[in-house]
N, CA, C and O of each residue as an XYZ file, in Angstrom:
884
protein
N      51.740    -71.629    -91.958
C      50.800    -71.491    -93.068
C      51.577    -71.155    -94.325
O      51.976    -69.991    -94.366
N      51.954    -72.123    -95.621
C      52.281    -71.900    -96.603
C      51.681    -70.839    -97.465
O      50.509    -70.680    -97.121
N      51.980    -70.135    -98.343
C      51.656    -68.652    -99.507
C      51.931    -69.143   -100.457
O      53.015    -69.727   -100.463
N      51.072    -69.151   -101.757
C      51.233    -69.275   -102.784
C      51.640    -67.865   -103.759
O      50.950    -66.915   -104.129
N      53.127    -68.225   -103.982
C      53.306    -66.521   -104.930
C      53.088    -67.064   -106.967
O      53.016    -68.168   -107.508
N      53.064    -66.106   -107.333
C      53.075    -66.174   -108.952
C      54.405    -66.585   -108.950
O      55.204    -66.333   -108.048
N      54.724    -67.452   -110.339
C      55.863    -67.938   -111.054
C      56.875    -67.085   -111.418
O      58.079    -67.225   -111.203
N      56.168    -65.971   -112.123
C      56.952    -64.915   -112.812
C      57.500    -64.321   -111.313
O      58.675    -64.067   -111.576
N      57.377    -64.111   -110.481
C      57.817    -62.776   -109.020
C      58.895    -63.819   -108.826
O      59.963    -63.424   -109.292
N      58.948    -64.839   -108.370
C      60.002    -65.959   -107.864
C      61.117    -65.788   -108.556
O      62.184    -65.397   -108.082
N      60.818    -66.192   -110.165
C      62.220    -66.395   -110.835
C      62.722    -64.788   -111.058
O      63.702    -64.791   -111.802
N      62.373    -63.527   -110.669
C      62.864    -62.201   -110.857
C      63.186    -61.975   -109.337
O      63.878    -60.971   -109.165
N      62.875    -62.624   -108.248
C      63.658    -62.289   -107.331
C      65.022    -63.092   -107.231
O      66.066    -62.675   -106.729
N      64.843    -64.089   -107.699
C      66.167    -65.289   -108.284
C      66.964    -64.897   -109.406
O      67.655    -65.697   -110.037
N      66.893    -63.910   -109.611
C      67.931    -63.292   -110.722
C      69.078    -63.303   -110.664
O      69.119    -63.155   -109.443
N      70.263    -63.362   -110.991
C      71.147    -62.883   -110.320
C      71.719    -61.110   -110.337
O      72.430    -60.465   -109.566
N      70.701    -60.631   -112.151
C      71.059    -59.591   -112.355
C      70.409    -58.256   -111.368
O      70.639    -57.074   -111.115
N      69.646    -59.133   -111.098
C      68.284    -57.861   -109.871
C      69.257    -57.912   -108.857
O      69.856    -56.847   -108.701
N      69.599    -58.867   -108.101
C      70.340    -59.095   -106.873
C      71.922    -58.216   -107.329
O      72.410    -57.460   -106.488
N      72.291    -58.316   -108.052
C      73.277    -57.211   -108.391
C      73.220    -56.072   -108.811
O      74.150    -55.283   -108.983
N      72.180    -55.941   -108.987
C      71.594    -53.862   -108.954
C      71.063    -53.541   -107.619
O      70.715    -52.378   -107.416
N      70.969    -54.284   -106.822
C      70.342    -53.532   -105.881
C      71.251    -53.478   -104.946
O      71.184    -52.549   -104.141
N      72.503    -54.641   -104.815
C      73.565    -54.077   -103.946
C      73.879    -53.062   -104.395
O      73.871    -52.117   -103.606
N      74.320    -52.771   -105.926
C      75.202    -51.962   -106.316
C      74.563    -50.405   -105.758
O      75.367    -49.544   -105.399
N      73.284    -50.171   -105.725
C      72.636    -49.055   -105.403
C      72.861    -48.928   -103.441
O      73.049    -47.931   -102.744
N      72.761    -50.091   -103.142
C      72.903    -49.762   -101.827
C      74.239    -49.046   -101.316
O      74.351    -48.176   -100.451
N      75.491    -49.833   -102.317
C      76.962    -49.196   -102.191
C      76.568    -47.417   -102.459
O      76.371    -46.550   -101.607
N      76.558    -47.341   -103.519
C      76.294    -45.925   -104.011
C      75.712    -45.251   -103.112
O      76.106    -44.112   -102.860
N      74.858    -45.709   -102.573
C      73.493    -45.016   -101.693
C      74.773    -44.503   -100.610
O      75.253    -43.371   -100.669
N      75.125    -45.335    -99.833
C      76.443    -45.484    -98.465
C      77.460    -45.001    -98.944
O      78.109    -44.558    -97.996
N      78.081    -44.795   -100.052
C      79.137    -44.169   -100.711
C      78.774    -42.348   -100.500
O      79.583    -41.598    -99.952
N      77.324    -41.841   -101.089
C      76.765    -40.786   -101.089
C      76.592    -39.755    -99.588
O      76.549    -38.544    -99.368
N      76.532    -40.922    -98.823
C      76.175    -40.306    -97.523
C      77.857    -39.763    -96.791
O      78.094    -38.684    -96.248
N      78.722    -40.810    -96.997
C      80.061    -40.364    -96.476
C      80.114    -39.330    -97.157
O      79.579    -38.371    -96.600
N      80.532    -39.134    -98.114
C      80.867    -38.352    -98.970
C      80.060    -36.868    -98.864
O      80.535    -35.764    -99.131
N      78.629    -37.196    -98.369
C      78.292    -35.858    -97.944
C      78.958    -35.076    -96.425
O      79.239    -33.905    -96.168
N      79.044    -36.472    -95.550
C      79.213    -36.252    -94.543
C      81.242    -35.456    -94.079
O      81.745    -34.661    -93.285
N      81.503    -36.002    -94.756
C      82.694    -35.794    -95.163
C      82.798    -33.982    -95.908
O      83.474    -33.057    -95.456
N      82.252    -33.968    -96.644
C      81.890    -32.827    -97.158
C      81.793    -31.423    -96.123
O      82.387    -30.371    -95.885
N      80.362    -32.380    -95.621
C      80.125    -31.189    -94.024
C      81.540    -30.741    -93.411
O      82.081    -29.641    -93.512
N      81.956    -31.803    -92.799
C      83.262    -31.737    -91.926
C      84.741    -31.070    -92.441
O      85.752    -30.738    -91.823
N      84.440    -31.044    -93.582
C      85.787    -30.106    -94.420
C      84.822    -28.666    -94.634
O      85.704    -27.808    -94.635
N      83.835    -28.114    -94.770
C      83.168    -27.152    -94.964
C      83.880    -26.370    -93.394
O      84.773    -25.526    -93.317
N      83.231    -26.913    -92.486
C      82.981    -26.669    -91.397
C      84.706    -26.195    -90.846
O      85.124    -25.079    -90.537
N      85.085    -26.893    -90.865
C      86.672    -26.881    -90.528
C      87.451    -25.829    -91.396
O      88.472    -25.367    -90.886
N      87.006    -25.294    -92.941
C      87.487    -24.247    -93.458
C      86.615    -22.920    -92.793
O      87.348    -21.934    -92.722
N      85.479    -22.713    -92.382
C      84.760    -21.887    -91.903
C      85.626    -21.586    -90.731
O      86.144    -20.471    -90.668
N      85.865    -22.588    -89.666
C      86.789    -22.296    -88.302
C      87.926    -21.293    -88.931
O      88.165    -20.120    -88.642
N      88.609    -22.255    -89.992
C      89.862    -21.723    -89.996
C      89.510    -20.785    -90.438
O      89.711    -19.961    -89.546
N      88.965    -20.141    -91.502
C      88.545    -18.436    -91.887
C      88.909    -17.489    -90.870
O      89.698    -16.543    -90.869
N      87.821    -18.178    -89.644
C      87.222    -17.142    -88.630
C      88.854    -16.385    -88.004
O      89.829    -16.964    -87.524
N      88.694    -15.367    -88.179
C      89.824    -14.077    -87.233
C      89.252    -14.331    -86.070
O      88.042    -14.113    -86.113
N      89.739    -14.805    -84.778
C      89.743    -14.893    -83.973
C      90.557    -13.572    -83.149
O      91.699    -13.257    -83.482
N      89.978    -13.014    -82.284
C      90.350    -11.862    -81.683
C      90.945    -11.399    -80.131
O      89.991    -11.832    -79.483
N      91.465    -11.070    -79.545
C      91.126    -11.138    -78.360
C      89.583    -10.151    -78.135
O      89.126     -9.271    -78.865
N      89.072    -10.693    -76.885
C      87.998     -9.184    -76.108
C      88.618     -8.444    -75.987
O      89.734     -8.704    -75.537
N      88.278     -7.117    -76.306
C      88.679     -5.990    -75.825
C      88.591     -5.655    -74.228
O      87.702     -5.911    -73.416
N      89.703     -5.062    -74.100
C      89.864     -4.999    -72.293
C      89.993     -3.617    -72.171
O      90.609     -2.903    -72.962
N      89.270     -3.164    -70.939
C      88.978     -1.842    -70.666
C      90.557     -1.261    -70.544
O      91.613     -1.892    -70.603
N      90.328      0.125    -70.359
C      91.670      0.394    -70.148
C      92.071      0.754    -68.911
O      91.007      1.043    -68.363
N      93.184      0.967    -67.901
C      92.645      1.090    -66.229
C      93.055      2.013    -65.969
O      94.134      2.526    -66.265
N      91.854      2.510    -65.092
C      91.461      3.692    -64.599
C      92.634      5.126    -64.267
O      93.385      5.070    -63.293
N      92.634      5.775    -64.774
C      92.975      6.979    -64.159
C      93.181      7.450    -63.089
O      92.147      7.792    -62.516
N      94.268      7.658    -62.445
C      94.491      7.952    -61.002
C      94.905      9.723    -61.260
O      95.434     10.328    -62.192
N      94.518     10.013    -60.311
C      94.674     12.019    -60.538
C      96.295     12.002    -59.647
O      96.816     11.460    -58.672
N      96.542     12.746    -60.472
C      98.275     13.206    -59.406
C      97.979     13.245    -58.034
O      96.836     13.441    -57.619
N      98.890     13.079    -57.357
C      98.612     13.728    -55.877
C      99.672     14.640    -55.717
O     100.864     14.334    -55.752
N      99.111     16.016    -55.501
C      99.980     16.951    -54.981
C     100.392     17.310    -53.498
O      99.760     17.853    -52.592
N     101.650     16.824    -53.574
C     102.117     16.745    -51.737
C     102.519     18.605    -51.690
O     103.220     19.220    -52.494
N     101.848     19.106    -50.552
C     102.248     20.013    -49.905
C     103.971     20.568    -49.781
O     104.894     19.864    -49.372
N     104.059     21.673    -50.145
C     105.516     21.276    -49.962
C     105.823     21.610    -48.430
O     105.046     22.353    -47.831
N     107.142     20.980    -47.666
C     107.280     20.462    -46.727
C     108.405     21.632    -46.392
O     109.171     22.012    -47.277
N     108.449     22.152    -45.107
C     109.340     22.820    -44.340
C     110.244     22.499    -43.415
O     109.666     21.914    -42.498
N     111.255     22.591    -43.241
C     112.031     22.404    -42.380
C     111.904     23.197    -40.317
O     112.392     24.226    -39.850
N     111.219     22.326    -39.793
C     111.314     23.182    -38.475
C     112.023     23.307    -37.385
O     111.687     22.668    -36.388
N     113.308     24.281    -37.357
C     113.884     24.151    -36.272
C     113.883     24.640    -34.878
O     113.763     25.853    -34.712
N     113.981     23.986    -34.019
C     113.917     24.155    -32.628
C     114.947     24.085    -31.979
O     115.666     23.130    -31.685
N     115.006     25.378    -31.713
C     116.472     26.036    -30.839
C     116.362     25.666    -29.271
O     115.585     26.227    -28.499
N     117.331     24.557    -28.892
C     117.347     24.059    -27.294
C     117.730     25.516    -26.355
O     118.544     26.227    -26.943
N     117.290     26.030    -25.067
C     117.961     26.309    -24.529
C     118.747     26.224    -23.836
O     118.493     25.296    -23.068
N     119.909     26.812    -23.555
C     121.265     26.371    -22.719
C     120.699     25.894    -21.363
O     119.853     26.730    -21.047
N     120.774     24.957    -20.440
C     120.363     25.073    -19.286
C     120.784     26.393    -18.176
O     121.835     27.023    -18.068
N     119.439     26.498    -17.403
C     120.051     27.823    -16.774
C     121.503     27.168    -15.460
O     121.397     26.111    -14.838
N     122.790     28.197    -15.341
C     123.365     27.767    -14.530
C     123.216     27.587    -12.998
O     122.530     28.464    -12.473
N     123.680     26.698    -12.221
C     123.451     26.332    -11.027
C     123.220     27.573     -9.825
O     124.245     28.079     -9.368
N     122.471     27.846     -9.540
C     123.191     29.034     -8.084
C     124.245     28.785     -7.554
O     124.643     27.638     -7.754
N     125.008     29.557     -6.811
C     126.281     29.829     -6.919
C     125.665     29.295     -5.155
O     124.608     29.416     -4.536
N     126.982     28.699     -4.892
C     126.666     27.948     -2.831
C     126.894     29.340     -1.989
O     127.834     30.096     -2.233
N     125.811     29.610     -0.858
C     126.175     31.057     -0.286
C     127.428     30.279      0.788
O     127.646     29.085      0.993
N     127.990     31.317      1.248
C     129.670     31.534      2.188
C     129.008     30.538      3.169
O     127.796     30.339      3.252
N     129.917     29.975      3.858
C     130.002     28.951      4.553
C     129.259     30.111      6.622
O     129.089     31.210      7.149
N     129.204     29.319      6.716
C     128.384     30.370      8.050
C     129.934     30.063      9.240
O     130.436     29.006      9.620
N     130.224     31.210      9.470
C     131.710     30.847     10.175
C     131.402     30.293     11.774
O     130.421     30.465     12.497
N     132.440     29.694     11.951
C     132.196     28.738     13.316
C     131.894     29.899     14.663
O     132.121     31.103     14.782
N     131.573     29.362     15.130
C     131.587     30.410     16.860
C     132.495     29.622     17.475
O     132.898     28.598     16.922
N     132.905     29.984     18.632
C     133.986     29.182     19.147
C     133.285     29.112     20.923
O     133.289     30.165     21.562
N     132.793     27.979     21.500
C     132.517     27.959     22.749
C     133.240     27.787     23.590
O     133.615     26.615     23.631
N     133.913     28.810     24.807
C     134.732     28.379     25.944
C     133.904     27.345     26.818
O     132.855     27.570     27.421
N     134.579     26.227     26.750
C     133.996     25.162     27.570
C     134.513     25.490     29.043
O     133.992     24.761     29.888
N     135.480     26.485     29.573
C     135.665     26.588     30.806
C     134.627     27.803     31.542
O     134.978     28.982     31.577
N     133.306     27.322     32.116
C     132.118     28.239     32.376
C     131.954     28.038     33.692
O     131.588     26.954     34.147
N     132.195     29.001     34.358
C     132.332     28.716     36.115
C     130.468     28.510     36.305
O     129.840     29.522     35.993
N     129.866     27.650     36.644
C     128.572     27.215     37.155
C     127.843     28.322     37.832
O     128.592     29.069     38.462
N     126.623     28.614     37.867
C     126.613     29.806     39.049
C     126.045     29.068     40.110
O     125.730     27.880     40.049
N     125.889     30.052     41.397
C     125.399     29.536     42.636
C     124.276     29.490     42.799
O     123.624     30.529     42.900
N     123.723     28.306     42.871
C     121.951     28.328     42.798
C     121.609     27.231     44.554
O     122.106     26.131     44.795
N     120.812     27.889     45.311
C     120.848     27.228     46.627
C     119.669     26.701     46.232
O     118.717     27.258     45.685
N     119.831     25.484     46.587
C     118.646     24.070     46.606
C     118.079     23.284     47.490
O     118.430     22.198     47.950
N     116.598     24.362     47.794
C     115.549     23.189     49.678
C     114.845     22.486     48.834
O     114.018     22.714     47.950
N     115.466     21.387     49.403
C     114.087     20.281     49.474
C     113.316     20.095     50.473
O     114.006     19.605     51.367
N     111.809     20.275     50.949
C     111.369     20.350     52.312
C     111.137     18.950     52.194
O     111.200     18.347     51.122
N     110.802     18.304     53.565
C     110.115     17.122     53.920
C     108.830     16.968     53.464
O     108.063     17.901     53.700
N     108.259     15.673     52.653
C     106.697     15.901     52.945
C     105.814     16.168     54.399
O     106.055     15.490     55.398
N     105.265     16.728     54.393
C     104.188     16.889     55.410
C     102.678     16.405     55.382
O     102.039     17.287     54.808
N     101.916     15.454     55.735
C     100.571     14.900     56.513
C      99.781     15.468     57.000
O      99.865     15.374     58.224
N      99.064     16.002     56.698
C      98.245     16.239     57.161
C      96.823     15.896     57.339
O      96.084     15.844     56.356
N      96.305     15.612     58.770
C      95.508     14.808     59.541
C      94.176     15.456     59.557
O      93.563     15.866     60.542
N      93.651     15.497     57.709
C      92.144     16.154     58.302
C      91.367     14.938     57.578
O      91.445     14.143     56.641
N      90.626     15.313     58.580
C      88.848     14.486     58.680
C      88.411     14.798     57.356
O      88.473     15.962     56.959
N      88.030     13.991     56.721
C      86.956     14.300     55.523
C      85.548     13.829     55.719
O      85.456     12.773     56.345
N      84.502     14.349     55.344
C      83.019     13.526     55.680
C      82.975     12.546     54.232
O      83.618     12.373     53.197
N      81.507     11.948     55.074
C      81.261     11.042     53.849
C      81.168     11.354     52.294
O      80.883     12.437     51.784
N      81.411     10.403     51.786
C      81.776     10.557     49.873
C      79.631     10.501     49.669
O      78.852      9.815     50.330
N      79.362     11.312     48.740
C      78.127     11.248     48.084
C      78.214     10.893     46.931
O      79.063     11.413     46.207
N      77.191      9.722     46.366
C      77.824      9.080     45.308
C      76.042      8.809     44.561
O      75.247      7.897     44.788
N      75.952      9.682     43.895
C      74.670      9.437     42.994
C      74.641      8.853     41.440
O      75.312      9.345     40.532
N      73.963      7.993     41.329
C      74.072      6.911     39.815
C      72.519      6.496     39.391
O      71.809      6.284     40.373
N      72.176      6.416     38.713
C      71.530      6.196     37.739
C      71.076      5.035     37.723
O      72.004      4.395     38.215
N      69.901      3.992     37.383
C      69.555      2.208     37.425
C      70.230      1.998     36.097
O      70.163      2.582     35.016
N      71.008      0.802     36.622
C      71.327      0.235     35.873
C      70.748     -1.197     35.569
O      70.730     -2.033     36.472
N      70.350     -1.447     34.510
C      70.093     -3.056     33.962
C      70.749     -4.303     33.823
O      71.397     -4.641     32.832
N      70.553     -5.012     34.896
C      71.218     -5.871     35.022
C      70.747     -7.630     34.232
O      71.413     -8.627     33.954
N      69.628     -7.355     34.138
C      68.996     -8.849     33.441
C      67.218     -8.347     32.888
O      66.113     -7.950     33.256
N      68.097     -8.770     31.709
C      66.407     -8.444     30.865
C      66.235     -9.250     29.612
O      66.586     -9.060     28.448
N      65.549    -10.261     30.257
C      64.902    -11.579     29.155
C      64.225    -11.263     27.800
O      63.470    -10.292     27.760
N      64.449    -12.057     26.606
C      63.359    -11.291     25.497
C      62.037    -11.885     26.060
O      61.696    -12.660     26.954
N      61.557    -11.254     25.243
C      59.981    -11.358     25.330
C      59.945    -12.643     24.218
O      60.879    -12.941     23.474
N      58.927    -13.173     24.275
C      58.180    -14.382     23.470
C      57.167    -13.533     22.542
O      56.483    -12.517     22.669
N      57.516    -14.775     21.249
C      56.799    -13.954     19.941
C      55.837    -14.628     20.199
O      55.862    -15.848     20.360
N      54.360    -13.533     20.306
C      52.962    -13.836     20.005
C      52.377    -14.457     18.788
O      52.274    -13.844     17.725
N      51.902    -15.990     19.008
C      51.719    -16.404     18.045
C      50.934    -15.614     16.908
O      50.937    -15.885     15.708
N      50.291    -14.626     17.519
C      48.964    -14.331     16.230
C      50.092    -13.569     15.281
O      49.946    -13.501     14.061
N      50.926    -13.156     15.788
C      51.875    -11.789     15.070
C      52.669    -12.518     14.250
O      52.891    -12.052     13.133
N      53.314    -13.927     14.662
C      54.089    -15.076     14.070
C      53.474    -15.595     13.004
O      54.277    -15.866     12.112
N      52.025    -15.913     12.674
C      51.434    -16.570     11.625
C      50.935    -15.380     10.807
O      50.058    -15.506      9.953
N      51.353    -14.562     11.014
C      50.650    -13.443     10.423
C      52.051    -12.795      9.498
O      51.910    -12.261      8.398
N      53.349    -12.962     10.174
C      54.096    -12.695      9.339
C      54.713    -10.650     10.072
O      55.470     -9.809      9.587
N      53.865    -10.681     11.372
C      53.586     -9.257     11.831
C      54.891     -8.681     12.521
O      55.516     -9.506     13.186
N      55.410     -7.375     12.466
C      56.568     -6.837     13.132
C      56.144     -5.856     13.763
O      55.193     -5.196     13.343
N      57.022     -5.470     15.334
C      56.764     -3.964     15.853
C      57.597     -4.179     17.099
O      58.617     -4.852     17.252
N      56.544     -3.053     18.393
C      57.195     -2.689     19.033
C      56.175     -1.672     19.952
O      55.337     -0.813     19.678
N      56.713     -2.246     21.156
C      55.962     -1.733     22.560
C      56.478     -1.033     23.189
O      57.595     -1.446     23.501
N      56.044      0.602     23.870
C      56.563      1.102     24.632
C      55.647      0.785     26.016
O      54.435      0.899     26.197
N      56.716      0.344     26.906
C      56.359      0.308     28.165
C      56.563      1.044     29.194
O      57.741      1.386     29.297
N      55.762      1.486     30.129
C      56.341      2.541     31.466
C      56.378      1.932     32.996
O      55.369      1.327     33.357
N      56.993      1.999     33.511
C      57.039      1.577     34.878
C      58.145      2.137     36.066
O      59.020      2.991     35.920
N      57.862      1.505     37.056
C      58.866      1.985     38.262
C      59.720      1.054     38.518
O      59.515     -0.065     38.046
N      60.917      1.314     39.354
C      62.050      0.847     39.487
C      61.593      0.764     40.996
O      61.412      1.774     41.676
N      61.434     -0.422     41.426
C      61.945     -0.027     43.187
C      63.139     -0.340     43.505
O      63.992     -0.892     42.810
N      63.245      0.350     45.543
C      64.433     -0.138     45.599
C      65.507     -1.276     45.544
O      66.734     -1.276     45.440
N      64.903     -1.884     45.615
C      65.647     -3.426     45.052
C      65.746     -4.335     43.951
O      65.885     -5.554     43.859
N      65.564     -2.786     42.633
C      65.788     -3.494     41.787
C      64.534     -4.086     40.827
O      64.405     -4.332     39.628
N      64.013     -4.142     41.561
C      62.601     -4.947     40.632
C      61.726     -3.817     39.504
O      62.119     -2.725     39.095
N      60.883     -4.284     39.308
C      59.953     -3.314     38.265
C      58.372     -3.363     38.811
O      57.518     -4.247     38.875
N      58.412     -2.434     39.048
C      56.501     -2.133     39.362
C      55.702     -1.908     38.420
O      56.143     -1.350     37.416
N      54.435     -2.250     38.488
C      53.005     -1.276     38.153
C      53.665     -1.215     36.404
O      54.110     -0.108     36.101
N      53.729     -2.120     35.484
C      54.220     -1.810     34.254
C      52.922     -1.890     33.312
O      52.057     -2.766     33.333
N      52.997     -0.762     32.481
C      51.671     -0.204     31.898
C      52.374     -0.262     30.134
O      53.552     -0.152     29.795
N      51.171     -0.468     29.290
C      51.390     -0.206     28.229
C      51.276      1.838     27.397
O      50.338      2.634     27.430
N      52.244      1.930     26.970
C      52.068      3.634     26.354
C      51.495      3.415     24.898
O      50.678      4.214     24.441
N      51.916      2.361     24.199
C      51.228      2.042     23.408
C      52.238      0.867     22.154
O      53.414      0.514     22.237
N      51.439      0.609     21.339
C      51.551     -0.534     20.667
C      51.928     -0.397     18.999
O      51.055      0.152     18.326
N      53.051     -0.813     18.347
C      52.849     -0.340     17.321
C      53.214     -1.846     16.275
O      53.612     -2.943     16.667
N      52.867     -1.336     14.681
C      53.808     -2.298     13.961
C      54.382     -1.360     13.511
O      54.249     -0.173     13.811
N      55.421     -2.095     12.356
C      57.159     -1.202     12.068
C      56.350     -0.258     10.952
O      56.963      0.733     10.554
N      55.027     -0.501     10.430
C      54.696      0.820      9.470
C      54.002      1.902     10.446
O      53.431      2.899     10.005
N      54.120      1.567     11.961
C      53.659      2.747     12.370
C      52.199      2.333     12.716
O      51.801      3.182     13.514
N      51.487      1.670     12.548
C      50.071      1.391     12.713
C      50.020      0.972     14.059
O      50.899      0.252     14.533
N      49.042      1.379     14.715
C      48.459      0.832     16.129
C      48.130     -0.382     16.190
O      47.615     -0.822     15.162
N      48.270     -1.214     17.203
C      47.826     -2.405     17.388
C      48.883     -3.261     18.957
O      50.027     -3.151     19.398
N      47.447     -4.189     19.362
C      47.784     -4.547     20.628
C      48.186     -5.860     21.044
O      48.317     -6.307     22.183
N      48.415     -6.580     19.551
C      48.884     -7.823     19.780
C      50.092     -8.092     20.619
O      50.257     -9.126     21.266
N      51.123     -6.846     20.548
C      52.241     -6.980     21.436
C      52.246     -6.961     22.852
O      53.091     -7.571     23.508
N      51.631     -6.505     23.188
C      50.885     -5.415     24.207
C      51.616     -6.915     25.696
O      52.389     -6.634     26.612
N      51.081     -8.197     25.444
C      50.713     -9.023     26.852
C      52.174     -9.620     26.520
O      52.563    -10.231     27.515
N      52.835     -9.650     25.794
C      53.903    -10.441     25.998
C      55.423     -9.469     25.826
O      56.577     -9.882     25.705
N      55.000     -8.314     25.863
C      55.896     -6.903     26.743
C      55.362     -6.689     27.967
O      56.034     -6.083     28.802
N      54.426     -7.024     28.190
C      54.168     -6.885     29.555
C      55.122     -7.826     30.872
O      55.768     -7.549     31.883
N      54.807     -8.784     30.269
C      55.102    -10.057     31.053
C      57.056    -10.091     30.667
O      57.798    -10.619     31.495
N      57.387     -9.740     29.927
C      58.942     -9.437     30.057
C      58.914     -8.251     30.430
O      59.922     -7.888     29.823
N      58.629     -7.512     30.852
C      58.780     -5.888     31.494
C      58.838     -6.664     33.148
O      59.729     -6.292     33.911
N      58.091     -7.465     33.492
C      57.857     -7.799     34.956
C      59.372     -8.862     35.618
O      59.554     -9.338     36.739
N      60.187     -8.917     34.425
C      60.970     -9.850     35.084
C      62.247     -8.873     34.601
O      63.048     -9.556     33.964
N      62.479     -8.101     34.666
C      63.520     -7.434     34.621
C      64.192     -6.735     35.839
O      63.477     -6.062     36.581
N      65.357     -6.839     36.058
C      66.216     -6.387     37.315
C      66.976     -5.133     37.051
O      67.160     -4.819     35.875
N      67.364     -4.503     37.851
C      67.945     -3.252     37.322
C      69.088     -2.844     39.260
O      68.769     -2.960     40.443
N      70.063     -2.493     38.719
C      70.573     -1.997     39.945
C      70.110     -0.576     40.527
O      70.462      0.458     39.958
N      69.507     -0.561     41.397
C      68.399      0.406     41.882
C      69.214      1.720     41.765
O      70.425      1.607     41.950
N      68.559      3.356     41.391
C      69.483      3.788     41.527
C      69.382      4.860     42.400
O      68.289      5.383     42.619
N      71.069      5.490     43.256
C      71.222      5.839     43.926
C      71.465      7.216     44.643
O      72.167      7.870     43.871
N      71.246      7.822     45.579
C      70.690      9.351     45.791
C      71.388      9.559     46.925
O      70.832      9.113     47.929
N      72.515     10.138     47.105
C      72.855     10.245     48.637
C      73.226      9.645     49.166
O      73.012      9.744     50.375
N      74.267      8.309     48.537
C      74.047      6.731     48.676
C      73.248      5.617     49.674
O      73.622      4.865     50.574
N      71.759      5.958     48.937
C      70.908      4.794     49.200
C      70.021      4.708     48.043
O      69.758      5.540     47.175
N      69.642      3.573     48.220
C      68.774      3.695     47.105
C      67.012      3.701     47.190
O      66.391      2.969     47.961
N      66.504      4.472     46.437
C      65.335      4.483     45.530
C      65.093      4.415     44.778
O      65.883      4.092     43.891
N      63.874      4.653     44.557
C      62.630      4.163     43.794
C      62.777      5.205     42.614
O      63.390      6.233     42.903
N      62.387      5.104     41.569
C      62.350      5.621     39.953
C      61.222      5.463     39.545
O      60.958      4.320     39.170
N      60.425      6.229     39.478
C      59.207      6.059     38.611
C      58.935      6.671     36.882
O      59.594      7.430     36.171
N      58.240      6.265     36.768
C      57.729      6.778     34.762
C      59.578      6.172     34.148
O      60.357      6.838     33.467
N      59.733      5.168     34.534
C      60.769      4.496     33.601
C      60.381      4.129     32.302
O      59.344      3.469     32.366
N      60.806      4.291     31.066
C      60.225      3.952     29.773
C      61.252      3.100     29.222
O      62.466      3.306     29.204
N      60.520      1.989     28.717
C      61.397      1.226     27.520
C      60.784      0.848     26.575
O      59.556      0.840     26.666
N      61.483      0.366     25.235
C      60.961      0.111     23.775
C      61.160     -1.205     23.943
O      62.289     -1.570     24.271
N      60.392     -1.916     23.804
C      60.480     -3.470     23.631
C      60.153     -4.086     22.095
O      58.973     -4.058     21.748
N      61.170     -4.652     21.143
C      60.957     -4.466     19.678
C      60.813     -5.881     19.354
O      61.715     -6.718     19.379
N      59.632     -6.060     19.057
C      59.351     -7.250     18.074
C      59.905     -7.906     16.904
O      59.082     -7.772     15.998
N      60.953     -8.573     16.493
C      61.212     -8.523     15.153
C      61.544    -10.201     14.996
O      61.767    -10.983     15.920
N      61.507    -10.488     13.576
C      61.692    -12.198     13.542
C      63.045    -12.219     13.100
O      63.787    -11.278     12.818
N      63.290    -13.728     13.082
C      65.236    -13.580     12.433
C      64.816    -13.881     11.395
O      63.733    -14.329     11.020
N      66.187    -13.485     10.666
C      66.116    -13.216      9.513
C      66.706    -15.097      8.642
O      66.758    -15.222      7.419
């Protein structure tokens, strides 16, 4: 889109004298500004140099107090001489033995052994039953699932050959001591198979009655 300007504005921007005042102001203008700027920078740089520059002051260091050492003594310790040796006592003087010693007369019996042919009676030989085979007992299941421990006293007789009679329960326990009879049939039944060497009176044998034993329940470990 073309603009129509006035005649007169055209030929005054076509001047040559306008066009040379207004550079000339622009120089000046840019001339003004260095020149201030310049200005600053020499201001500034005489201000530095003015400035007395100082060191900080630095504390001063600390005060230490004298130390007064004790004065010091000399301590001497006088060795004693060792005490002297005991003196060796006199030698113990010899005895002198005559080895020529006439023996004396000493008369020497030896008798013969002698035998003698006596009769002795019979030897009496009394002992005590001894146990010769005694099976454990079998753990009762109820006591097994239960986790249960103890111990049976049993009483019975010994006959002569060894065997076990008439075996009775005295009573029944677990290991805290509490009564109970779960043990009771399977101490019984190992009480009945037990052997014992019968024991003996005058040498023969009999019978033993009120024999007691502990028959103890316990699981492995």
């Amino acid at each position: 889109m073309e603009q129509a300007y006035p005649q007169s504005s055209l030929t005054a921007f076509a001047s040559p004298q306008f066009s040379l005042s207004f550079k000339t102001i622009k120089l000046l203008r840019s001339g003004a500004f260095a020149l201030g700027v310049t200005g600053l920078l020499l201001f500034g740089m005489t201000q530095l140099i003015a400035t007395d520059y100082r060191a900080p002051p630095t504390d001063d260091a600390p005060k230490v107090a004298p130390i007064h050492m004790p004065p010091t003594e000399l301590t001497v310790i006088k060795a004693e001489p060792p005490a002297k040796p005991q003196e060796i006592p006199p030698a113990v003087p010899r005895v002198e033995v005559d080895p020529q010693v006439e023996p004396g007369d000493f008369s020497t019996i030896i008798d013969r052994p002698t035998v003698k042919a006596e009769k002795q009676g019979p030897v009496v030989v009394d002992s005590a039953p001894l146990p010769i085979y005694k099976p454990a007992p079998r753990y009762p299941r109820r006591a097994l699932a239960r986790g249960l421990e103890g111990y049976v006293v049993v009483e019975f007789t010994i006959t002569s050959n060894g065997s076990v009679r008439d075996p009775s329960v005295v009573g029944g326990f677990d290991m805290s001591g509490a009564p109970t009879d779960v043990f009771n049939s399977a101490a019984l039944n190992a009480v009945a198979r037990f052997k014992y060497r019968p024991p003996v009176v005058e040498g023969k044998p009999v019978e033993q009655h009120g024999v007691r034993n502990r028959i103890t329940f316990r699981m492995a470990e």
